[in-house]
C-alpha positions as CSV (number, residue, x, y, z in Angstrom):
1,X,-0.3,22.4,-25.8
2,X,-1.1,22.1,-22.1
3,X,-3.9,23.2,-20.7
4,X,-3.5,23.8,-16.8
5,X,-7.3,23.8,-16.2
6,X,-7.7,20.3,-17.6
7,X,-4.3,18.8,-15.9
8,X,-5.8,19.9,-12.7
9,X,-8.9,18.3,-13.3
10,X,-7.4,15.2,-14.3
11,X,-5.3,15.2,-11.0
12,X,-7.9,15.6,-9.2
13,X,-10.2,12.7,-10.8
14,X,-7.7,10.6,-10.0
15,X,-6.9,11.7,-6.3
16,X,-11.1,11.0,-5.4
17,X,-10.1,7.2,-7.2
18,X,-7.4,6.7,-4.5
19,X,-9.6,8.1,-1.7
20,X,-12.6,5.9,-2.9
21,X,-9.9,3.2,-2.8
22,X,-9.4,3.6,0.7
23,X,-13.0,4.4,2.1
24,X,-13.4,0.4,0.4
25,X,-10.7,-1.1,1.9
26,X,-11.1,0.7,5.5
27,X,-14.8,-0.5,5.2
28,X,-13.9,-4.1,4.1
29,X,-12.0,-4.1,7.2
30,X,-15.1,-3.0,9.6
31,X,-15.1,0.7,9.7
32,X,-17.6,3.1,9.5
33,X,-18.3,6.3,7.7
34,X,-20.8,8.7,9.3
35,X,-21.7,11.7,7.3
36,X,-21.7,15.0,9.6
37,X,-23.1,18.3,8.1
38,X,-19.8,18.8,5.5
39,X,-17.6,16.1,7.0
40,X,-17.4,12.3,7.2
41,X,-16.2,10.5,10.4
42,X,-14.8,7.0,9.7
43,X,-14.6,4.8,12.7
44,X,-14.0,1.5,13.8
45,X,-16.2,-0.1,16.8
46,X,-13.3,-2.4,18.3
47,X,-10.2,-1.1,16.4
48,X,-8.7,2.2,17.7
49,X,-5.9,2.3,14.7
50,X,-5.7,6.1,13.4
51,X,-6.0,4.4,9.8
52,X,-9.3,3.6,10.7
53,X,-10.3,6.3,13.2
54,X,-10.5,9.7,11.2
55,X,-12.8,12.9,10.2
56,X,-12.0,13.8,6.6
57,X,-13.8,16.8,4.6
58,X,-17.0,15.6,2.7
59,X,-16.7,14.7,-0.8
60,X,-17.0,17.6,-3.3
61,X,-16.8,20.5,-0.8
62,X,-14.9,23.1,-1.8
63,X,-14.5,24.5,1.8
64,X,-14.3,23.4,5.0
65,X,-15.1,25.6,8.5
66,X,-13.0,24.9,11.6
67,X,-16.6,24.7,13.4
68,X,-17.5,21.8,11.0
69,X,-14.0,20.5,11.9
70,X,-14.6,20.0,15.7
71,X,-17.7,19.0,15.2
72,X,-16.5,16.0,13.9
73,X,-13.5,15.7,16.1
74,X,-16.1,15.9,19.2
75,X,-18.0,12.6,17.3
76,X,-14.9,11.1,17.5
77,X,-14.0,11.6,21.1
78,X,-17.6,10.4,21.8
79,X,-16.7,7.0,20.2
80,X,-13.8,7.1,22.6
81,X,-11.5,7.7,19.6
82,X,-8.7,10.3,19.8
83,X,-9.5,13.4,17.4
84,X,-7.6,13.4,14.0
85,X,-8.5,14.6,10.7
86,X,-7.3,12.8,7.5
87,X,-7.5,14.3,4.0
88,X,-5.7,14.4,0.5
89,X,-3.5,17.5,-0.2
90,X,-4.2,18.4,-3.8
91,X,-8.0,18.1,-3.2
92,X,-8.2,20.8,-1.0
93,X,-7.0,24.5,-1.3
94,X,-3.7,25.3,0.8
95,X,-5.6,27.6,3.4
96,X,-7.5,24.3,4.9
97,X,-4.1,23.6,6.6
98,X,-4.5,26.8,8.2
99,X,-7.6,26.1,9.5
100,X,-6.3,23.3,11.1
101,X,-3.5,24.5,12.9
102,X,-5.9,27.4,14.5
103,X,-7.6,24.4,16.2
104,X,-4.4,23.6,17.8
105,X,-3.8,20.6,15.5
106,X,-0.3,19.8,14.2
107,X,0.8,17.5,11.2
108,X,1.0,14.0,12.3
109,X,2.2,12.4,9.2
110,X,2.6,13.7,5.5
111,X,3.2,11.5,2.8
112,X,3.1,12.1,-0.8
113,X,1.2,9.7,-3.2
114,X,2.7,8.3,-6.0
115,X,0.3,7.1,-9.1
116,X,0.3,5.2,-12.1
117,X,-1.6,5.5,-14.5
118,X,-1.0,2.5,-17.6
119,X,-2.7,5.1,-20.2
120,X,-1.0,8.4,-18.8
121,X,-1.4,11.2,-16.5
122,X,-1.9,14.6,-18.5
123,X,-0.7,12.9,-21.6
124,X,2.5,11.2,-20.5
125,X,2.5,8.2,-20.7
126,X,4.8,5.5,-19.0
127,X,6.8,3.1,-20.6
128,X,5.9,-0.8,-21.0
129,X,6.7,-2.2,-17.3
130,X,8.9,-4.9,-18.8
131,X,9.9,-7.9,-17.3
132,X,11.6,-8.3,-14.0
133,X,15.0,-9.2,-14.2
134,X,15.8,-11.4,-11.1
135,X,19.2,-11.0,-9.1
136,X,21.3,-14.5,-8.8
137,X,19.2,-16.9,-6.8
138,X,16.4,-15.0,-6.4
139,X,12.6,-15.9,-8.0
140,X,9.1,-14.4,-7.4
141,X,6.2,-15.7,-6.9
142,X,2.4,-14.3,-7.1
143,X,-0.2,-15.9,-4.7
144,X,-3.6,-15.3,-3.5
145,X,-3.8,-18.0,-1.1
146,X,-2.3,-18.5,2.9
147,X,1.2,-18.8,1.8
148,X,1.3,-15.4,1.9
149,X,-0.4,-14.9,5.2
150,X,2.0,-17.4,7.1
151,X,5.0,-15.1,5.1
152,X,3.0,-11.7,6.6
153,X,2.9,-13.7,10.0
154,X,7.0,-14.5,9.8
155,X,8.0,-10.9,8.7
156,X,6.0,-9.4,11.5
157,X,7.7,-11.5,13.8
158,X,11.4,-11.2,12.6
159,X,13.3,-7.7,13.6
160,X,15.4,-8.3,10.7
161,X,12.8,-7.2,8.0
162,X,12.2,-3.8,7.1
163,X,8.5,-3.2,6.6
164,X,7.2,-0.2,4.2
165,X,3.9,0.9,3.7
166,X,2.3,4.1,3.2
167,X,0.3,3.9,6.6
168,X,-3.3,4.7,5.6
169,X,-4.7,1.3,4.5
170,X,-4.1,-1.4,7.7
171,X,-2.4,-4.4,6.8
172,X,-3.8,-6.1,9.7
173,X,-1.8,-9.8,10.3
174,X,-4.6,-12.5,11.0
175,X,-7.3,-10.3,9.3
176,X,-6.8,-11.0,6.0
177,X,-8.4,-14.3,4.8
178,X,-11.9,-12.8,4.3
179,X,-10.1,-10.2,2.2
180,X,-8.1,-13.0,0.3
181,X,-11.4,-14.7,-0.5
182,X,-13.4,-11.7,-1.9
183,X,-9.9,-11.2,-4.1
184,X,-9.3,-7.8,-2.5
185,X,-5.8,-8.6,-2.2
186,X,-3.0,-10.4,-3.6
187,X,0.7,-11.4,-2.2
188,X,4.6,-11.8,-4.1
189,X,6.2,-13.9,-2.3
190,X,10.3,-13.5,-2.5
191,X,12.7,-16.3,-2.6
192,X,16.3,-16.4,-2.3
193,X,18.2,-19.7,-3.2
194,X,14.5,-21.3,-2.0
195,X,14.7,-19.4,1.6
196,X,12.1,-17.1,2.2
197,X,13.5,-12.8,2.4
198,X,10.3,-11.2,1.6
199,X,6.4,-9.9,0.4
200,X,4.7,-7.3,-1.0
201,X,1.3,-6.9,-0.6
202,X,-1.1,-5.6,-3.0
203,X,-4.7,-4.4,-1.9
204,X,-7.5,-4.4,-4.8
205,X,-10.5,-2.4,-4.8
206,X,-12.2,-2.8,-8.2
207,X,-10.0,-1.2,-11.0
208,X,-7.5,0.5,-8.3
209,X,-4.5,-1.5,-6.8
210,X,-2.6,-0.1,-3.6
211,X,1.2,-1.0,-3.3
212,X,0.4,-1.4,0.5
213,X,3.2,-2.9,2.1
214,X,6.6,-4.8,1.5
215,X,8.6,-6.5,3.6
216,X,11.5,-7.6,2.8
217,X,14.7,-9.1,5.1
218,X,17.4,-6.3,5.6
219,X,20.6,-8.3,4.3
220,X,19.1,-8.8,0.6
221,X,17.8,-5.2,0.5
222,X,19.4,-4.0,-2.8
223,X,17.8,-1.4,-5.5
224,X,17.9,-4.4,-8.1
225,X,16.0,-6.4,-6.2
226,X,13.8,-3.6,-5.1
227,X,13.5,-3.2,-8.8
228,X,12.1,-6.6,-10.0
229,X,10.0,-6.6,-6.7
230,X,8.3,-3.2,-7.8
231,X,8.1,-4.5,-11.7
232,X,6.5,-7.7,-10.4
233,X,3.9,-5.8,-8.0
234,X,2.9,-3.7,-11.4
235,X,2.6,-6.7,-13.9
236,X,0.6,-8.1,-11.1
237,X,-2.1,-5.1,-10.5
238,X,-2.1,-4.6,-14.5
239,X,-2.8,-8.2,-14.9
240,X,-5.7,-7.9,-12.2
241,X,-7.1,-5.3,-15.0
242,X,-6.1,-2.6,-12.7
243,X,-6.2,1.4,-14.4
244,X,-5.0,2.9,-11.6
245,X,-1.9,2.0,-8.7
246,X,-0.5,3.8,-6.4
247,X,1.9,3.8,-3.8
248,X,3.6,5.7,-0.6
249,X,6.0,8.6,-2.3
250,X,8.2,8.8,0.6
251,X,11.9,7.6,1.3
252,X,14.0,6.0,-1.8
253,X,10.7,6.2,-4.7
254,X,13.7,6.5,-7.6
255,X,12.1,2.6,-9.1
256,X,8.9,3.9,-9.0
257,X,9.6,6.8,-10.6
258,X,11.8,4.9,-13.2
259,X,8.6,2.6,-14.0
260,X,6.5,5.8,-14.6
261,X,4.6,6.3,-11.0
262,X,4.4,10.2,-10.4
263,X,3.4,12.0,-7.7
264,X,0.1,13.8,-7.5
265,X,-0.9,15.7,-3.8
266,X,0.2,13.7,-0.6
267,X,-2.0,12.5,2.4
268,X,-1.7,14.4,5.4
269,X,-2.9,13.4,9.0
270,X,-3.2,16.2,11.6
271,X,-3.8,15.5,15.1
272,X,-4.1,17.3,18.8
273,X,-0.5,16.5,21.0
274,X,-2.6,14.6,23.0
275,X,-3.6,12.0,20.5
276,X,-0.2,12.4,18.6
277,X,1.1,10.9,22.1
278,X,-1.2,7.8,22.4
279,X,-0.1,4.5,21.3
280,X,-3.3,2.9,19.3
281,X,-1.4,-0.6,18.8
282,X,-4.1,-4.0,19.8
283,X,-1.7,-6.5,21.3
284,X,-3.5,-9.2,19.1
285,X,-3.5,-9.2,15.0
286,X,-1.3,-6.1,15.5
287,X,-1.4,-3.8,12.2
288,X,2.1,-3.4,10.4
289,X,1.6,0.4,10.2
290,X,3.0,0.6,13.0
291,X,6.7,-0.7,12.4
């Protein structure tokens, strides 16, 4: 029999694992986290990205003020940082939202989370990922070295690949070596008849695995080979001892879904017009957030 009290619980031990996820890898990459009264102000000293520039409500607080949300806002302005506040729907109750838009803050970006869990969510389970099955002429391969930095460095480069990621984690070309030797990340390189078409990039923060980005050349976009590339991603993490992965729940998810990744709350960005206007991209070691 379910028992709502418990699912809600459960969905909400797994949301702090995804934000906890994120605080490590924003912090890996240089930022800061300030605690301020009941809210935390991450920030970067050199890097103005939004993924790294943010207030979010403290941990465990049931409610947040819109006093306590300016506050930090101000902080962030003082850092020369433009005011947004970042936060997990589904950890907060509905009203916050309201709060936010009587400080004259709109919804920058909303996008649900998708999670997997190999031992189930509220009792369901997923099934075994399987194996990939590979489309003619195409093979996969799983690196934790530069290979798949140079293949980051190409896609970036090339207006014919499509790039997805769910835009809260920086994939940050020419940044990533230190994070490749303290295995925090790991690369699938894709191969069609021995010509490089794509990668997918997994970022690893102890037992959690992000799906953070995939690139993948336009022409050879198909759902099968979107298919093996998201089985192959999920073998990986699991075989990394991952117990949790999760991935942007926006555009086609139907794989992910298919493999067993359901959707629990969404991460929402809201920001003033002002800073909704601003263009936050470093000309060198550009993130892929942006594309």
């Amino acid at each position: 029999m379910n028992n709502p009290a418990a699912d809600e619980k459960e969905t909400r031990r797994l949301l702090r694992l995804v934000q906890d996820h994120l605080f490590g890898a924003q912090e890996s990459l240089g930022a800061v986290r300030e605690t301020l009264g009941m809210v935390e102000v991450l920030h970067h000293p050199a890097n103005p990205h939004a993924a790294l520039n943010y207030v979010t409500p403290r941990r465990n607080t049931a409610w947040i003020s819109g006093k306590m949300v300016e506050q930090g806002l101000e902080r962030l302005r003082e850092l020369g940082r433009a005011g947004r506040i970042q936060y997990i729907e589904g950890l907060y109750p509905p009203q916050f939202a309201q709060t936010l838009r009587a400080l004259k803050l709109e919804v920058e970006r909303k996008t649900p989370l998708l999670v997997y869990k190999p031992d189930g969510i509220n009792g369901r389970v997923p099934p075994p990922p399987g194996t990939a099955i590979m489309p003619d002429g195409v093979a996969m391969e799983r690196v934790s070295d530069r290979r798949g930095i140079e293949l980051w460095w190409y896609a970036w480069r090339n207006a014919y690949f499509d790039v997805l990621t769910l835009g809260v984690e920086p994939l940050l070309v020419g940044r990533d070596l230190a994070a490749l030797k303290l295995g925090q990340q790991a690369d699938i390189l894709v191969y069609r008849y021995g010509f490089p078409v794509g990668v997918a990039r997994l970022s690893l923060q102890g037992e959690t695995a992000h799906l953070l980005a995939v690139a993948l050349l336009r022409e050879v976009r198909t759902p099968a080979l979107l298919r093996a590339l998201a089985q192959t991603a999920l073998t990986t993490a699991l075989d990394r001892q991952s117990t949790l992965i999760f991935a942007p729940g926006d555009g086609d998810t139907a794989v992910l879904r298919e493999l067993g990744f359901e959707e629990l709350g969404a991460m929402v960005c809201y920001a003033a017009a002002s800073a909704r206007e601003e263009n936050h991209e470093p000309d060198v070691e550009q993130p892929l957030l942006s594309l």
